[in-house]
N, C-alpha and C positions, 0 to 999 in steps of 0.2 A: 229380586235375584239378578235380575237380567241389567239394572243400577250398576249393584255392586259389582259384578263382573268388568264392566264399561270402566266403571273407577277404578280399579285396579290393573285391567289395561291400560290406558291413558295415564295413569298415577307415576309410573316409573319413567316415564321419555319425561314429564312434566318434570319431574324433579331431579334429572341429569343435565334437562335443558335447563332452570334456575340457577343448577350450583355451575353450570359452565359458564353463564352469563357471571354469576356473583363470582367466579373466579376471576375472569377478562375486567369488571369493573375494580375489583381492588385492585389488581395489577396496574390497571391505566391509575388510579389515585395513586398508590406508593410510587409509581414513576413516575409522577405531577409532583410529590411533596420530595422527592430526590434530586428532582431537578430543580424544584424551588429552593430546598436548601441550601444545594451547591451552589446556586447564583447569587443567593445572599451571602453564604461563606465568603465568595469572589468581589462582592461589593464590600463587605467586611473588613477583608483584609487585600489591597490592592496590590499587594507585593507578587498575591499570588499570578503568575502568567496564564492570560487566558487559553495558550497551547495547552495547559496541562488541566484545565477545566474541562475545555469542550471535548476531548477524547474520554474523560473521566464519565463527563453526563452520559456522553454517546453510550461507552462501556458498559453504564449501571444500568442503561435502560435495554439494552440488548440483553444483560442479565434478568432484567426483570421481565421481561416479556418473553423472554426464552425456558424460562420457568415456569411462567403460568402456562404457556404451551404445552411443556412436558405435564402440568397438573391436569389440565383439558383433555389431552390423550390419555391420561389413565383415568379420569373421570369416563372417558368413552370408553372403557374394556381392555385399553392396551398397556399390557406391561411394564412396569418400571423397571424392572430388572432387564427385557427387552430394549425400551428406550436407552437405559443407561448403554446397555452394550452397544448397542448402531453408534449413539453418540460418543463414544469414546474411540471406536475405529475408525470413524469419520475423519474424527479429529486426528489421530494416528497416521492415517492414508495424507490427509491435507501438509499435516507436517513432514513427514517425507516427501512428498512431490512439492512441496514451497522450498526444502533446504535443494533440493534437485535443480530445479529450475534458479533459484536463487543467481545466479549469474546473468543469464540469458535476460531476468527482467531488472535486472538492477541495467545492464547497458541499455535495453529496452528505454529506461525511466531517464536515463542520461542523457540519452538521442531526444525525448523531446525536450526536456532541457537545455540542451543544446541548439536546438532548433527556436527555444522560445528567449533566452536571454542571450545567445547571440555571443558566445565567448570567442568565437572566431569566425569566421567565414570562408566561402570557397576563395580561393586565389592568396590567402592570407601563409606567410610561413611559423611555424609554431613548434615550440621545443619542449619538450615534456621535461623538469629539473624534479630529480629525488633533491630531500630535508639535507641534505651531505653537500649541496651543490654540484653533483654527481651529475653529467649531462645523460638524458639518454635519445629514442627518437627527437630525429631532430627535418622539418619537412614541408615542402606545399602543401594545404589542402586542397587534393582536387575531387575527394567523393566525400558526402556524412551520408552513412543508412541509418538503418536504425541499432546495426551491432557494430562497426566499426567505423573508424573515419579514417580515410585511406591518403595517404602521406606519400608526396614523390618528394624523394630523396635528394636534398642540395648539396650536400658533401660530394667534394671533388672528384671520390674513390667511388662512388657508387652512384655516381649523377643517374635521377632518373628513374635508380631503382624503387618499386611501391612499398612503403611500408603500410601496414593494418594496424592500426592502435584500436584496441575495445575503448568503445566510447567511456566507460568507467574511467579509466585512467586517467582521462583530463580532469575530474571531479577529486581525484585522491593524490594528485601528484601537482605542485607548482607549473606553470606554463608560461614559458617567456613566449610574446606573439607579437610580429612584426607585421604589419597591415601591406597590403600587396604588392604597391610599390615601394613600401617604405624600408623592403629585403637590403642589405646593402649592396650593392652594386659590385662591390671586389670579392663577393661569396658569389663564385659559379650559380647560377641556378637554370630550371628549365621553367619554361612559360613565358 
């Protein structure tokens, strides 16, 4: 009697702990044979560009592992119906505060950018041109941060004055850029 009791104890964690391991081992094979297949697709057919492969593998395997997670915690007691709900406001919440901030980290992303391929520098003069040939800031750089890059004004009418360009701008707008000394000499400037 006192067997059977023990068996029956131990018999249930035994066999949640089985099917969560056999849950975690399919998932790592189906995301072994998804990522094998895509790499052969990719060697298959060369046309395809590996940018839109490795976001792909990445994608399926976060689905796939993101799944057997959610089967794991209901294997453990916890709700699908719960799970789905967290996970859909999560997602809800993150999408409103990414289109929120959306600005803020797009010049963020520009500024190192900016900083690592070097499209101008301090002392440099730089003119932001719209698709129309429309002139518009036009300036020294004398600061880059990380949200704007701050423009002292060589036009004649406002020598001096600081303009603020969001670092964005230079990424989405053409830029004429004259290297420091290479300013022309009969356009006023300050420096």
């Amino acid at each position: 009697m006192a067997e059977l009791q023990l068996l029956t104890t131990w018999s249930e964690p035994l066999l949640r702990t089985a099917q969560v391991l056999l849950i975690l081992l399919l998932a790592w094979l189906v995301q072994r044979l998804v990522t094998r297949g895509i790499s052969r697709l990719g060697g298959h057919y060369p046309q395809l560009p590996q940018e839109l492969l490795l976001p792909l593998r990445g994608g399926l395997r976060w689905l796939i592992m993101g799944s057997a997670f959610m089967l794991v915690l209901e294997r453990l007691g916890v709700s699908a119906e719960v799970l789905w709900t967290a996970l859909t406001g999560f997602a809800a919440v993150a999408a409103v505060a990414f289109f929120a901030i959306w600005s803020v980290l797009s010049n963020l992303f520009c500024a190192v950018l900016i900083f690592a391929l070097g499209p101008f520098r301090l002392g440099d003069v730089v003119e932001l041109v719209d698709s129309s040939d429309k002139l518009g800031p036009k300036g020294r750089v004398v600061s880059i941060n990380l949200f704007y890059t701050t423009l002292s004004d060589v036009s004649a009418d406002n020598l001096g004055a600081l303009i603020q360009v969001p670092n964005s701008l230079f990424f989405q707008k053409a830029v004429r850029r004259w290297r420091g000394a290479d300013f022309p000499a009969s356009t006023p400037n300050s420096h």
